[in-house]
C-alpha positions as CSV (number, residue, x, y, z in Angstrom):
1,X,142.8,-24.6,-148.6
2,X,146.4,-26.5,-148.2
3,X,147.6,-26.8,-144.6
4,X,150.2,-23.8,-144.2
5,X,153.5,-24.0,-141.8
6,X,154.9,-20.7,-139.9
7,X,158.0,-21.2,-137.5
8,X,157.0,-24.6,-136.8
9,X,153.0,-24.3,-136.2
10,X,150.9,-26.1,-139.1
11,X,147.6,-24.4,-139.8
12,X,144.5,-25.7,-141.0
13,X,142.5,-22.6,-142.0
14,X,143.7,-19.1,-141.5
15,X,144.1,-18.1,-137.8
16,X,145.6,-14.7,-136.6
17,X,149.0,-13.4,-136.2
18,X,150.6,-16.2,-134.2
19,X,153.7,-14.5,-134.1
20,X,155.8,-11.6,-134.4
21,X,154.6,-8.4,-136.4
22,X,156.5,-8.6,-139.2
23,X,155.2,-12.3,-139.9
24,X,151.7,-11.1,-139.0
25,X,151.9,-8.6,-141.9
26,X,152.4,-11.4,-144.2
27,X,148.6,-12.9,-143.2
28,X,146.0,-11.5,-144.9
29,X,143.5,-9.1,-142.9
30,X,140.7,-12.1,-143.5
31,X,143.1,-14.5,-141.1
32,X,142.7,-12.1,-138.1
33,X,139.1,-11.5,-138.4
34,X,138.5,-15.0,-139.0
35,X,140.2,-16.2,-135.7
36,X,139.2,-13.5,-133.6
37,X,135.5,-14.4,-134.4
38,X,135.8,-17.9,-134.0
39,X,138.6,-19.1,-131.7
40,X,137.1,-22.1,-129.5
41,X,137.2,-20.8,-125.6
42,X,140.1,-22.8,-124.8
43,X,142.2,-22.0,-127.8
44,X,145.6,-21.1,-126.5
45,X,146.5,-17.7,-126.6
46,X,149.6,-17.7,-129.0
47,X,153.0,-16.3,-128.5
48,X,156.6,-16.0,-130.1
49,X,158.2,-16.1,-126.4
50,X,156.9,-17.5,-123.0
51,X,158.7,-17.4,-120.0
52,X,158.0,-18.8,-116.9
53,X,159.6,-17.1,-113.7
54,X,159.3,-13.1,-113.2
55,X,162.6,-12.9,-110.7
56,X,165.9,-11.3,-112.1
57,X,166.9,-13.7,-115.1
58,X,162.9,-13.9,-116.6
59,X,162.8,-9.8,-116.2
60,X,165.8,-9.2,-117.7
61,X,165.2,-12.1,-120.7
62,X,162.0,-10.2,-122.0
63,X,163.2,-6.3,-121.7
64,X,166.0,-7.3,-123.4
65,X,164.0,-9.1,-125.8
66,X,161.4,-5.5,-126.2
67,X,164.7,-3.7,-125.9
68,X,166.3,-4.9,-128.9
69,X,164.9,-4.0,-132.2
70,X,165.7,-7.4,-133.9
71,X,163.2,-8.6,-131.4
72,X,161.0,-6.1,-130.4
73,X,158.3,-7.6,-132.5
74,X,158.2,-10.6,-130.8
75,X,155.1,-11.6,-129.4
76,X,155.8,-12.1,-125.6
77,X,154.8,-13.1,-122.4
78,X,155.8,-13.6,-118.2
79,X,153.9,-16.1,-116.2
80,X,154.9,-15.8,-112.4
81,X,153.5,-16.6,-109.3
82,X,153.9,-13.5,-107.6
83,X,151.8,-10.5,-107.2
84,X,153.9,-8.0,-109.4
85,X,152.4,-4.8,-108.7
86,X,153.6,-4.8,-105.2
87,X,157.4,-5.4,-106.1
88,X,157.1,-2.9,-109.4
89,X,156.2,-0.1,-106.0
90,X,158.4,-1.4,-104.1
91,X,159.3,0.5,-101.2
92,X,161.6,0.4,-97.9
93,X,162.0,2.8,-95.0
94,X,165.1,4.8,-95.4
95,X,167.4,3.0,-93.9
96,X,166.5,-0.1,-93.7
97,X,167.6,-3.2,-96.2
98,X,166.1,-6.4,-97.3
99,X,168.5,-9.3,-96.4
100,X,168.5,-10.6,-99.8
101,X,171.3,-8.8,-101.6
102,X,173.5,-9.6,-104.6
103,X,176.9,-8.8,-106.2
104,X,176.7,-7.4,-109.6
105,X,180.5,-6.8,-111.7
106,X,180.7,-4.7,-113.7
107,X,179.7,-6.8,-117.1
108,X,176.0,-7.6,-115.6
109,X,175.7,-3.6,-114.8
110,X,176.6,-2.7,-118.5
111,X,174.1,-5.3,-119.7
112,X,171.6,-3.8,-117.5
113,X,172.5,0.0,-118.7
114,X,172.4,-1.5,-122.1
115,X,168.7,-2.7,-121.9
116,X,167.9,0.6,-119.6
117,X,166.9,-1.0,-116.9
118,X,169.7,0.5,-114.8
119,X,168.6,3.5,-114.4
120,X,165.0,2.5,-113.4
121,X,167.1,0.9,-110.1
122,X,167.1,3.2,-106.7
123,X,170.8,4.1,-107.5
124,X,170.7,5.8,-103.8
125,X,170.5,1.9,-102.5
126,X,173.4,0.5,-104.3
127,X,176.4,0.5,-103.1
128,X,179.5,-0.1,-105.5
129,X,183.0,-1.7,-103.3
130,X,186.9,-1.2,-104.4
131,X,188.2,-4.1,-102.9
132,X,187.5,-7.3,-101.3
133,X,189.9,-9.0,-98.7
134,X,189.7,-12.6,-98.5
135,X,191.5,-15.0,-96.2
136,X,191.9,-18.4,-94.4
137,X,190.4,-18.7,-91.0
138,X,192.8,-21.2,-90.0
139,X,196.2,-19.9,-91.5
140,X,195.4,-15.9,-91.9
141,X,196.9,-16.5,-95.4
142,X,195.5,-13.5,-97.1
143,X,194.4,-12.2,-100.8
144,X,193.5,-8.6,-101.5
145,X,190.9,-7.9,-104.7
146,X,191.7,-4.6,-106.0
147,X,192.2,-2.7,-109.6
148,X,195.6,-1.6,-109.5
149,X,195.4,2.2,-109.6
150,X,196.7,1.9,-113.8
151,X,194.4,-0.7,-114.6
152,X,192.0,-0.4,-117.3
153,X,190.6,-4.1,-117.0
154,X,188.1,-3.1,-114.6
155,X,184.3,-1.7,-116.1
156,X,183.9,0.4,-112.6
157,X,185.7,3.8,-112.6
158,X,183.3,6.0,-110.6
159,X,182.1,9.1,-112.3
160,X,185.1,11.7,-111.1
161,X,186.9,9.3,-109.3
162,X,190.1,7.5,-109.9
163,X,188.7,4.3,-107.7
164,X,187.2,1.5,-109.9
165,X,184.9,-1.0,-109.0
166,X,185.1,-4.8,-107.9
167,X,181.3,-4.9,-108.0
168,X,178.2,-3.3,-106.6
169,X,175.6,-4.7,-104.0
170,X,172.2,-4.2,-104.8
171,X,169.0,-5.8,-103.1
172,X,166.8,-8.0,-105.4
173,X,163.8,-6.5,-105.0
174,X,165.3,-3.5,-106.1
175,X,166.8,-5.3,-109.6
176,X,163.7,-6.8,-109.9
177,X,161.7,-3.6,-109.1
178,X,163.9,-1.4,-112.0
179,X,163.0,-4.4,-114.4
180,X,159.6,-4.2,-114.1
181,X,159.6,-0.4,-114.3
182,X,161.6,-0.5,-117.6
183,X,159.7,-3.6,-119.2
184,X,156.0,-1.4,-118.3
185,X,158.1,1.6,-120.4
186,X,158.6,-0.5,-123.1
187,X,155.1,-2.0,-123.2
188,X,154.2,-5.0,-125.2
189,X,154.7,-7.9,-122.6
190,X,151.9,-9.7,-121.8
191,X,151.9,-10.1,-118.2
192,X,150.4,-12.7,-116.1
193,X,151.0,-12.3,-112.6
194,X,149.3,-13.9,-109.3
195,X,149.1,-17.1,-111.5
196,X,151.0,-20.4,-110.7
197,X,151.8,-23.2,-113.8
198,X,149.1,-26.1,-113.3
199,X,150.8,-28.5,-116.2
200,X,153.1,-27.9,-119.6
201,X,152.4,-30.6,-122.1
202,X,152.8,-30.5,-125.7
203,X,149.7,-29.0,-127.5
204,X,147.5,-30.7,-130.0
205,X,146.0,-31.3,-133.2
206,X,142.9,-29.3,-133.8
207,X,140.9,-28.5,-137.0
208,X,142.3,-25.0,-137.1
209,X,145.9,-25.7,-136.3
210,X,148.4,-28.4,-135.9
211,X,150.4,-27.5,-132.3
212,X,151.6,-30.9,-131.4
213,X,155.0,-29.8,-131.4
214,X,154.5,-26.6,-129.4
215,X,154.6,-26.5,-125.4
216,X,151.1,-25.3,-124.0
217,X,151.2,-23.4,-120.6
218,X,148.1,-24.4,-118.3
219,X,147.9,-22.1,-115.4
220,X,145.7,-22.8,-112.5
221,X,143.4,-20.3,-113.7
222,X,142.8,-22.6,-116.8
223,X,144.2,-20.1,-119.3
224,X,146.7,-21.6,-121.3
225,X,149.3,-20.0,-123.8
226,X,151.6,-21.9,-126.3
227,X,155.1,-21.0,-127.0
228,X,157.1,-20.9,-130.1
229,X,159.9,-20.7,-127.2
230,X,159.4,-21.4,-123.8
231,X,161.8,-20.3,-121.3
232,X,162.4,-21.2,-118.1
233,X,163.3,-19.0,-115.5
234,X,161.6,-20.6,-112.7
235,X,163.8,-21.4,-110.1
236,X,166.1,-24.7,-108.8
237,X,162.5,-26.3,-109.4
238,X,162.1,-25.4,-113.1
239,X,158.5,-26.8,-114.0
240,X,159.5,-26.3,-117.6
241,X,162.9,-28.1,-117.0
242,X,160.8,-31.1,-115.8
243,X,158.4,-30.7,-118.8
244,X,161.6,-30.6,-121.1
245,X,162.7,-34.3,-119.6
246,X,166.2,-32.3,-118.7
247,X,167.8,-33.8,-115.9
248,X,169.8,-31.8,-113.0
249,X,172.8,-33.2,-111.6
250,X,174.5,-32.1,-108.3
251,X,174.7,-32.5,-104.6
252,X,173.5,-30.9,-101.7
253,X,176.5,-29.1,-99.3
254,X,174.5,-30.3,-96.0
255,X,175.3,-25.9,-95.4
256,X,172.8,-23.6,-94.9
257,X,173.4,-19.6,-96.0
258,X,173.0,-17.4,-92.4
259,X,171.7,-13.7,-94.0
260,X,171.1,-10.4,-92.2
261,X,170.9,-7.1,-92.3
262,X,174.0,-5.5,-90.4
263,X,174.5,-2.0,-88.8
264,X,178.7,-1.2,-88.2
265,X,180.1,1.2,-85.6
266,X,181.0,3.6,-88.5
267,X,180.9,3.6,-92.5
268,X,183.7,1.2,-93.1
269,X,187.5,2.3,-92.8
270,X,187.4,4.0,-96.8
271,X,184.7,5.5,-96.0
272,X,182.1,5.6,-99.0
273,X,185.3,6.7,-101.3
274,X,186.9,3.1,-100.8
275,X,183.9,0.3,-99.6
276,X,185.5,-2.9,-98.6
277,X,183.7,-6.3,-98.6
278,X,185.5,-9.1,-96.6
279,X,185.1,-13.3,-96.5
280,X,186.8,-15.7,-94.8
281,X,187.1,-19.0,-94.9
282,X,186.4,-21.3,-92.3
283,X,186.2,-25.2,-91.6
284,X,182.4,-25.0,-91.9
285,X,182.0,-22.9,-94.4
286,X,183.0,-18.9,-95.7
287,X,181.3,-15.9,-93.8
288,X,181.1,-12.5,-95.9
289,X,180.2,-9.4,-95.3
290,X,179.4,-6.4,-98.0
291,X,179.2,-3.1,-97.6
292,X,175.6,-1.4,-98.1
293,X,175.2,2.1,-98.3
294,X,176.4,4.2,-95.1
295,X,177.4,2.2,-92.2
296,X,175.0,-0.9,-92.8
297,X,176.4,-4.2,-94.6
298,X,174.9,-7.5,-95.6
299,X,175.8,-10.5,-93.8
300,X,176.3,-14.0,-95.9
301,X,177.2,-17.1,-93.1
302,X,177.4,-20.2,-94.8
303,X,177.7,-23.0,-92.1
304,X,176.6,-25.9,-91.1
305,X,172.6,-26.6,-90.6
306,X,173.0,-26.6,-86.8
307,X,175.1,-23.7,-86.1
308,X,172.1,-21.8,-88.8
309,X,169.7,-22.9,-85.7
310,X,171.5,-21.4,-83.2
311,X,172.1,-18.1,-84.9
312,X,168.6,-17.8,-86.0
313,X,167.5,-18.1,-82.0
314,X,169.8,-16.0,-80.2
315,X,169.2,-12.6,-78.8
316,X,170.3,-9.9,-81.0
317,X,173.2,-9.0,-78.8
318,X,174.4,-12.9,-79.0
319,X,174.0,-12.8,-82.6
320,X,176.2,-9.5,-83.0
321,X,178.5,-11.3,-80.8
322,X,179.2,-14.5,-83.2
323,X,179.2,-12.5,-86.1
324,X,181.9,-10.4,-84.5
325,X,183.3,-13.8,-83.5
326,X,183.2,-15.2,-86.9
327,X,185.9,-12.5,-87.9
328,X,188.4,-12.1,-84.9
329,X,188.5,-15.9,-83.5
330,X,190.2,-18.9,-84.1
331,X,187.8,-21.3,-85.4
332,X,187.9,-23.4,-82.1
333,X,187.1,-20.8,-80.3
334,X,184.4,-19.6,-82.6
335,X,182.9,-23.3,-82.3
336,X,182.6,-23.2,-78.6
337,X,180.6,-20.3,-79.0
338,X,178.4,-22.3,-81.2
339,X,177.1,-24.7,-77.9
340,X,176.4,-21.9,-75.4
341,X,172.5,-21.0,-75.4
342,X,173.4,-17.3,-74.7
343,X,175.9,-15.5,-72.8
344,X,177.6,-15.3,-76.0
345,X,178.4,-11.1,-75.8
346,X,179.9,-11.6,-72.6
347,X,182.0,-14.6,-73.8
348,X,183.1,-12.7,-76.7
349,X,184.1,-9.8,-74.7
350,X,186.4,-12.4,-72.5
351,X,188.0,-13.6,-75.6
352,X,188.7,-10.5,-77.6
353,X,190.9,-9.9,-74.7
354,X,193.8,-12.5,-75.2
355,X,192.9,-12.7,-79.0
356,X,195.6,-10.4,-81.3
357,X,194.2,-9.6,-84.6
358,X,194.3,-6.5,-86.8
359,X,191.3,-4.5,-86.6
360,X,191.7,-2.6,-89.7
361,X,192.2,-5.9,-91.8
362,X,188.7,-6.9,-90.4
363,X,185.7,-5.4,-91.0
364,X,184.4,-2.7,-88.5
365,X,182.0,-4.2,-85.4
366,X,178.4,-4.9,-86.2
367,X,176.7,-3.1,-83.4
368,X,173.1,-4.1,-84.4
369,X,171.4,-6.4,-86.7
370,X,168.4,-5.2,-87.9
371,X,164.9,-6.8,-87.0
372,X,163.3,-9.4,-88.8
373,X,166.2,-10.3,-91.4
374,X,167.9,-13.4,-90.1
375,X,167.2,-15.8,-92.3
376,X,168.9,-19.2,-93.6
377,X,168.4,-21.3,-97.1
378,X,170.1,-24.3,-98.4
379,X,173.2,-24.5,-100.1
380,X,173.4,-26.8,-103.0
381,X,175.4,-27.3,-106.5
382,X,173.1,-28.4,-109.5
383,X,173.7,-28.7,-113.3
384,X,170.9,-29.0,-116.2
385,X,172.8,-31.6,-118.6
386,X,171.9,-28.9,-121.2
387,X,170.2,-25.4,-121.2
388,X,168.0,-26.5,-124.5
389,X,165.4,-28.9,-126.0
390,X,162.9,-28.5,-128.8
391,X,161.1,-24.8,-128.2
392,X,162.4,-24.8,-124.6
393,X,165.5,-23.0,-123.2
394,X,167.0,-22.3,-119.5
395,X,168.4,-19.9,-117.6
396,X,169.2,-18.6,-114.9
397,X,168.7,-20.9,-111.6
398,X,166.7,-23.1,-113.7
399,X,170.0,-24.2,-115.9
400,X,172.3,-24.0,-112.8
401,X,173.0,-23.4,-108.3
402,X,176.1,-22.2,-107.6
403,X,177.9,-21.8,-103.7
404,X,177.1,-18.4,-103.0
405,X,181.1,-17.9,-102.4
406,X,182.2,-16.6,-105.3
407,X,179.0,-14.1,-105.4
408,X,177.9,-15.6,-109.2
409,X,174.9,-16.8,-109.0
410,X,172.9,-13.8,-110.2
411,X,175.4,-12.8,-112.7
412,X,175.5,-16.5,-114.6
413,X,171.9,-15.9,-115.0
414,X,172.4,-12.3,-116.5
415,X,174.9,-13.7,-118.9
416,X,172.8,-16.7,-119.9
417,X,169.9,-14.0,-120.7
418,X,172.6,-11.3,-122.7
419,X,173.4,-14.8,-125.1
420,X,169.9,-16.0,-124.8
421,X,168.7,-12.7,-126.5
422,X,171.7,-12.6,-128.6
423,X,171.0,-16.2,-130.1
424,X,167.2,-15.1,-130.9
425,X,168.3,-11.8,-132.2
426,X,170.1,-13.8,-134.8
427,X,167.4,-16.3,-135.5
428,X,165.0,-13.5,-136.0
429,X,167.6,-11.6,-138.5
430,X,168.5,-14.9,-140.9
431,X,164.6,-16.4,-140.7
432,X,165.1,-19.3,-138.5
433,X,162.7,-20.6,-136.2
434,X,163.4,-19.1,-133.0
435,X,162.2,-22.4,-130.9
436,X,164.0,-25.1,-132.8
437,X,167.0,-26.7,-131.6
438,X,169.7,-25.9,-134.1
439,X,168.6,-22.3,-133.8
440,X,169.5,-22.5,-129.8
441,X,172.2,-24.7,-130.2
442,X,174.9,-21.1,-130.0
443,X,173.4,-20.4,-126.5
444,X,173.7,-23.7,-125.1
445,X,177.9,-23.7,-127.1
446,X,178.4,-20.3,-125.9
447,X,177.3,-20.5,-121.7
448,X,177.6,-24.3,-120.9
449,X,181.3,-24.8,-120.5
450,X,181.9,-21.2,-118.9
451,X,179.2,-21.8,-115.9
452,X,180.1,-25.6,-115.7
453,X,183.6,-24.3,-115.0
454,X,182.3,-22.1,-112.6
455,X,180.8,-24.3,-110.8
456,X,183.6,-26.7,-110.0
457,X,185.8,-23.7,-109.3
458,X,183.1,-22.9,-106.6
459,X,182.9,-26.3,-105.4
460,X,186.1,-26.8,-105.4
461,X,186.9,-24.0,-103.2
462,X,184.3,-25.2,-100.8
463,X,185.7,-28.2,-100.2
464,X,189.3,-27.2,-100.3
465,X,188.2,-24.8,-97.2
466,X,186.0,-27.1,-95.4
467,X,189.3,-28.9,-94.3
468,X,190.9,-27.4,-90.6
469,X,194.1,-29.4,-90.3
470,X,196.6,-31.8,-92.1
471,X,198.5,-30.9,-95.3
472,X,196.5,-29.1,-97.1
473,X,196.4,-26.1,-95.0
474,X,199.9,-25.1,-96.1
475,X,199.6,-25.7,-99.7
476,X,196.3,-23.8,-99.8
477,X,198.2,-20.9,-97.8
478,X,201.6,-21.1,-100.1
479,X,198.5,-21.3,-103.2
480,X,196.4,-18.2,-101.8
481,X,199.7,-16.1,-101.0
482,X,201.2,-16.8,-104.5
483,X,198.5,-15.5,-106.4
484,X,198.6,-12.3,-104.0
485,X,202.0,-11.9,-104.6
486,X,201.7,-12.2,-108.5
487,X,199.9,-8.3,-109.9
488,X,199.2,-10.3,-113.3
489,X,197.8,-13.6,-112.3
490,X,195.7,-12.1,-109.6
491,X,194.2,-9.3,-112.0
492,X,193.7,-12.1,-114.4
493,X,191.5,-14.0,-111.6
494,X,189.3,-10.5,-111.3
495,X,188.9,-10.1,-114.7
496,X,187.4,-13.3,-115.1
497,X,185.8,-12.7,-111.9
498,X,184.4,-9.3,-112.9
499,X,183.7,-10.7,-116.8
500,X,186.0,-8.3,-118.6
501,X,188.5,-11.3,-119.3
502,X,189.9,-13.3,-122.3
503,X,187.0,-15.7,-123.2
504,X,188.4,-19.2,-122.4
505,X,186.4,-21.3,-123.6
């Protein structure tokens, strides 16, 4: 018999269904029993869609992908390293809150709802916010992110209430724990947990099939799987970025990211009708803090990789007191406070006293931090040089790092994975080869110029703040309080923010 081609994989002799259903119904029955009796013991296992990396971006790639009935017969599968039974049952005590948090707008949240893996997330930890003040630690220059009480940009109005949402903070492991819950509903995922990638090279040329062109995924266990389309969701690190010769271009901010778990004196001054999260900028970098549910918040420091040091070793009353400092001091003051070894409560206390600041344009005092969630990471800016290659795309961290400033990071890789799934859906519909270039090629047009701008913006900013004197303190104050005082340019900056905007590029 002739050699025979499908999507890209030459055959020999007649295998199995390779790919999705509806191409498998086009085999004769004799191709499946032929491979199923004699498939060599390392014959790859064959799939429509890989994807390396189970975190939020890989989760939500492949239940959209089962969600979508365009796709749904797609042959899939997740490698990750993890063990994902544990974070599918994930479970905290009430009232306590893993440090890791994340801003979702309002676009990622619909995407989420749309795939129905919203409503598999512990909607009793979430906690949507109204507004967000933001200002300059060395001018007080202030902006304040709200939707103006007629404003029908925003995607949040609560159920019954006439507030709408900025965003909502939700823990990962949460996200990630709804995914799994709706992916195991929607069945048909092949998933390969507890397993790290040992080596991605490009497949070969046997006597049953030609699969020099497809990537094969060796995991440490020796089982290996070959993609039509591999995706990489893997992290900063991307294995399958590396395999795909994709280079990643950025810098490192020489800042670390200070998080923890905060408890306030009281539940914010809205109360749970009107959350408030707050960042301001100083010279070493933007401290935020959001609200979580009741009268706890999440703390996001980014500083320098020295002052991380001394935060992570102090006492938990010292540590209350800099973060308490870190919102009511001038930066000098706050630096001295870096180079005691402790004492740093009582300092405070001796401060606050010939300080003046406005305690309701501040967030409420941290009165406790709670134990075991100080922690610190790197902060760095990278860029893939594309998001595609033959039978490989990225997303996610993989394709891109942003400064944790703008609160993006996890919502670029939610909109690479909504045009990721659109761009296949589409493939699938007209008969194109889901893993060859051109077919990708809309994905890559559609996300690379929006999160490339995002990035600079981000950088941009952090540089613009990291300066404490000279003249560009006033023009970034007469900057910050001109887009305050303009209603329509500043709801244009949260409707890009939030993803509700004009597209612009």
């Amino acid at each position: 018999m002739g050699s025979a081609v499908i999507s890209g994989c030459r055959l020999r002799r007649p295998l199995s269904s390779l790919l999705c259903r509806s191409c498998s119904r086009r085999l004769l029955p004799r191709f499946s029993r032929s491979y199923a009796r004699a498939a060599p013991a390392q014959q790859p296992d064959i799939y429509d869609v890989v994807c390396v990396g189970g975190g939020p971006a890989g989760l939500s790639l492949l239940t959209a992908l089962r969600a979508n009935p365009s796709t749904a017969g797609l042959r899939v599968a997740l490698v990750e390293a993890q063990d994902l039974s544990k974070i599918r049952a994930w479970e905290m005590p009430r009232g306590r809150y893993s440090n890791r948090c994340s801003s979702l707008t309002p676009k990622s949240v619909r995407f989420l709802q749309s795939i129905g893996a919203w409503s598999h997330v512990k909607a009793d930890r979430v906690q949507p916010y109204h507004e967000m003040q933001v200002w300059d630690g060395v001018s007080d220059a202030r902006i304040e992110f709200e939707w103006a009480p007629d404003s029908s940009a925003g995607a949040g109005a609560e159920e019954g209430e006439g507030v709408r949402t900025v965003a909502y903070m939700a823990e990962n492991l949460n996200l990630t724990s709804g995914l799994l819950g709706r992916l195991h509903e929607l069945g048909g995922t092949t998933v390969i947990d507890k397993a790290r990638v040992a080596d991605i090279t490009l497949g070969e040329e046997t006597e049953d099939l030609d699969l020099r062109e497809w990537p094969i995924v060796r995991l440490d266990g020796g089982k290996q799987l070959a993609a039509r389309l591999l995706v990489g969701a893997d992290g900063a690190n991307s294995p399958v970025r590396a395999f795909a010769g994709i280079e990643s271009r950025g810098w490192d901010y020489e800042r670390h990211g200070v998080v923890a778990t905060l408890e306030l004196e009281g539940d914010g001054w809205g109360g749970d009708a009107m959350k408030i999260a707050y960042q301001r900028f100083l010279p070493t970098g933007p401290v935020a803090m959001l609200p979580l549910p009741g009268n706890l918040s999440t703390l996001v420091w980014s500083t320098t990789p020295a002052n991380a040091a001394v935060l992570k070793r102090l006492a938990p009353k010292d540590f209350i007191a800099l973060v308490n400092a870190a919102f009511r001091l001038i930066p000098a003051d706050l630096e001295f406070m870096h180079t005691l070894s402790s004492g740093q409560e009582d300092e405070l206390s001796w401060r606050l006293e010939h300080t003046q600041f406005d305690r309701q344009a501040i967030p409420q005092t941290a009165v406790r931090v709670q134990e075991g969630t100080v922690a610190s990471f790197p902060l760095k800016m990278r860029h893939a040089d594309t998001y595609i290659g033959e039978r490989v795309a990225l997303v996610g961290d993989a394709a891109h790092s942003v400064h944790p400033l703008g609160g993006q990071g996890l919502n670029q890789g939610q909109g690479d994975v909504e045009s990721l799934v659109k761009t296949i859906a589409y493939a699938v519909a007209h008969g194109q080869d889901i893993g060859s270039r051109m077919a990708l090629e809309p994905y890559n047009a559609e996300r690379y110029g929006p999160n490339h701008v995002l990035l600079g913006v981000c950088d941009k900013l952090h540089k613009i703040y990291s300066v404490g004197s000279g003249p560009l303190v006033p023009l970034r104050t007469l900057g910050l309080n001109a887009v305050n005082a303009l209603g329509p340019l500043k709801n244009f900056v949260m409707d890009q923010a939030a993803g509700n905007g004009v597209k612009l590029f």
